[in-house]
Each structure stands twice: as C-alpha cells, then as structure tokens.
N, C-alpha and C positions, 0 to 999 in steps of 0.2 A: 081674591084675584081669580077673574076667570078668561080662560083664552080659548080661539077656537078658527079651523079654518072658512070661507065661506066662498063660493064661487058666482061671480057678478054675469051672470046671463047677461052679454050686450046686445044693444038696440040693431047694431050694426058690427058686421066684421071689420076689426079695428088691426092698423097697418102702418109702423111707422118706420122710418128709410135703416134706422141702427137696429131692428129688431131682428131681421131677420125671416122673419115665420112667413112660408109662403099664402099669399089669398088672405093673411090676416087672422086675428083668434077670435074666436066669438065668445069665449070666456074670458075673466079676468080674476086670479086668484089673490085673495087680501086672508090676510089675519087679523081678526078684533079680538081687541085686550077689554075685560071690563075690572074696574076696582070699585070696591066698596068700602068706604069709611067708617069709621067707627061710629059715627050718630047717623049712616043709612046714607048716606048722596052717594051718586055711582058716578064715576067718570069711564069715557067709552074712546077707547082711540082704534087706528086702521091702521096695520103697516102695509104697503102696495112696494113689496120689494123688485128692484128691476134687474132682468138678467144683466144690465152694461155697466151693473156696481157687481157685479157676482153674489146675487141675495138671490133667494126664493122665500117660498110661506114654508117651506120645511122648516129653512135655519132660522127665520121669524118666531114658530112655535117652542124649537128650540131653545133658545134665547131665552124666552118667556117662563120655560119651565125652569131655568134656572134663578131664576128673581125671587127673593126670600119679599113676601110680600109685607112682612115684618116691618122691613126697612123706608116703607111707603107712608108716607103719611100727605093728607092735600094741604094740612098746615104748615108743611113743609118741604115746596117743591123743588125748589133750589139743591136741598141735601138730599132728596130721594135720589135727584137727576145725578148728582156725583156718586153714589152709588152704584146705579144704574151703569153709569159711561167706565166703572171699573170693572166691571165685570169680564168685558169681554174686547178686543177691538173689533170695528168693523159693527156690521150689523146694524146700520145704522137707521135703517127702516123701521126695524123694531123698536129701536129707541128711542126715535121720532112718536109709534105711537104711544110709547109709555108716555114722555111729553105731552102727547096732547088728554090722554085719559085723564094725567095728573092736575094736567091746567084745568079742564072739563069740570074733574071733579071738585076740586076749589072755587068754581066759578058757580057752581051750583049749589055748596056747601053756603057760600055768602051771596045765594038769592040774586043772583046777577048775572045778564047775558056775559060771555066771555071779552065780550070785544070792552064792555067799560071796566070788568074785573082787571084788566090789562092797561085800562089807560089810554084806550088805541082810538075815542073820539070817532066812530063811525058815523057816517052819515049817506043817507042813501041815494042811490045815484053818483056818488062820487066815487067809493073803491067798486068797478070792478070787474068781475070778472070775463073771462069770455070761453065759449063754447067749443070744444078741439075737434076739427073735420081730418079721419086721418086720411093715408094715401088710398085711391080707388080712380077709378075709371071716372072721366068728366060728365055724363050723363049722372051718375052718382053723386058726386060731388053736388052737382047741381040739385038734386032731390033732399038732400043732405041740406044744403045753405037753408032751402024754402021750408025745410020741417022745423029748420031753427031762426025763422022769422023772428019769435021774441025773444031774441037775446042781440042786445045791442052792439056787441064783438064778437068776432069770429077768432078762432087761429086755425089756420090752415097750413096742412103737416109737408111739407116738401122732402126733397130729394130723392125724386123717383125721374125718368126720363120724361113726362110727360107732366112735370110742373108748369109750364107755359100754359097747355092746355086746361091744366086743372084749376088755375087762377082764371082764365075767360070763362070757363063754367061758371065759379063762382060770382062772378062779378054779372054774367047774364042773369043773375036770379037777385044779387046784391051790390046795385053797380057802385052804391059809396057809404058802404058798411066800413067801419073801421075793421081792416085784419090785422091780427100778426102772425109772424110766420115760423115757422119752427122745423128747419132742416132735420133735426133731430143726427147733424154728423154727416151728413149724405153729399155734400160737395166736398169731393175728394182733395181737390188739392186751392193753395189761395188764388190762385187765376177764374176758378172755376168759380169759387165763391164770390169773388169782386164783379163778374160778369153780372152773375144772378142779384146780388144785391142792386149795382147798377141798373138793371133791368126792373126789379121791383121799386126801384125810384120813382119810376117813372107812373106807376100807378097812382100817385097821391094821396092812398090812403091808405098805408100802410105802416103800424105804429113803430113798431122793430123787428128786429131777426135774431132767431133762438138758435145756438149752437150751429152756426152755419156752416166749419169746417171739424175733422177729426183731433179730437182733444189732443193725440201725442202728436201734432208740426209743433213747431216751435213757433211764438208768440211770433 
C-alpha cells in the first residue's frame, strides 16, 4: 500500500457559494491511495476531502497510515471495507478511496472494465455526466460554457448575487444545453430558494437543483 498527496493545478480559479475562499482556489488538494495484490494488479483510488464535512488530505494521509494493509485483499472487498469503516469514524473521503482502489483492483485482477465487474450494464451515451462551471463573473462564465462545447451537460454552480446574470451568460453561448444546477447551500432561507427554483423553471432546460438550501432548516 502506497499513499501520497497531490496537488491538481486547475484550469480555472474554482468558486463555489459554501466554500468560502475569496476569488476561488486554483489548486485542489487530493490524496491517492495505490494497493498492490498479491499476483501484481494495482488498484488506485483519490480521496477529495471537503472542508463542509471537516476533512482535509492531512486527515486522508492520516487515516491511510493507519490501515494494516494486511487486511486488504481485492478477493475480498466486502471484508477489507468492514475493516476499514472500523477503524475510525468519520473520514469518510478516505474510505471512499480505499473503496474505490479496492473495487479498481478487483476489476483489474478479473480482466474487466469496472462498470461490468459490478454489473452496472453501461452503455454509452446514456449514463452521463456533466461538466461543473463554478461561481465567476458572467463574461467568464460565458468563455467557460464555449471551452466546454463538447460536453453535452453543463452544471452551473449558484448562490452568488449574480446567479440571474450568470445563467444569461451561459445560455448566450448555450441557449438549450441541458444544465443542472448546484447552489452548493447558498439560498439562505426557503422563501429565497422557492423564488430561484421557480425562476429557473422557467428556463426549460433545466435538469434539477443541488442542495438549494443550508442543510441545518428543518425539512
């Protein structure tokens, strides 16, 4: 078992409404876990700890040093993974990547993309994903949609005062791109959020709404 920090140079200074960070960070710090098996397959996972669970890549590396690698096997991910979840509470970034290392490494071990090793019936064109524009200035936004022409969803990061504007940027560059959208917390209270949600109805193409209000209101 090998683990290590790594710091992800981004393309663009990234900003989203719960983070906090003024202007955005242009770095992004992850921890990759690698394991090796006993007949040589590696599985590789990434934990991307977020400040608004109270993680970072300290407590990630942390974490990691304490895992008897012993108790790991890709023949047996199920019982690594309760191992694993006893070790410690919380942390749960970390444990995500041991999860994924361990699936990785199994899936590789038995010669097989992960997605059939799992069962999961991929097929292309149908799961997926889309591309996350965070908060910035509407000229930016806009340069941002049109760098990300080939990708067929957008999600576009709300909860800044100038979400109205930052949606007509985007839609002047991608007028019926499917988005979603992802307050990430930033409508403060449900009046505010029903407005905006109501408002973004009216776009049309608009798939759903991520975390539109602050997790502790009540339901």
């Amino acid at each position: 078992m090998k683990f290590w920090r790594f710091d992800l140079k981004l393309a663009h200074p990234w900003a989203i409404a719960s983070d906090g960070t003024a202007g955005g960070k242009n770095i992004a710090a992850v921890a990759v876990v690698q394991l090796t098996g006993a007949g040589g397959a590696i599985g590789l996972g990434e934990s991307s700890p977020a400040n608004r669970y109270h993680e970072d890549v300290e407590g990630s590396l942390d974490f990691f040093a304490r895992v008897d690698a012993r108790k790991l096997s890709f023949d047996a991910v199920e019982r690594s993974m309760a191992y694993i979840e006893g070790l410690a509470p919380g942390q749960f970034s970390a444990k995500s990547a041991l999860n994924i290392a361990l699936l990785d490494g199994a899936a590789r071990q038995a010669g097989k993309p992960l997605h059939d090793f799992l069962g999961l019936e991929f097929r292309e064109r149908h799961h997926v994903t889309s591309f996350s524009i965070g908060l910035d200035q509407p000229g930016v936004i806009r340069e941002k949609v049109r760098a990300a022409a080939a990708y067929p969803v957008l999600k576009l990061k709300v909860g800044a005062a100038n979400d109205r504007e930052n949606l007509q940027a985007l839609r002047g560059a991608a007028p019926e791109k499917w988005v979603r959208v992802d307050a990430n917390e930033g409508w403060r209270t449900r009046e505010q959020a029903l407005e905006m949600i109501e408002w973004l109805a009216e776009d049309g193409f608009i798939q759903f709404v991520e975390q539109p209000m602050p997790a502790e209101l009540d339901a």
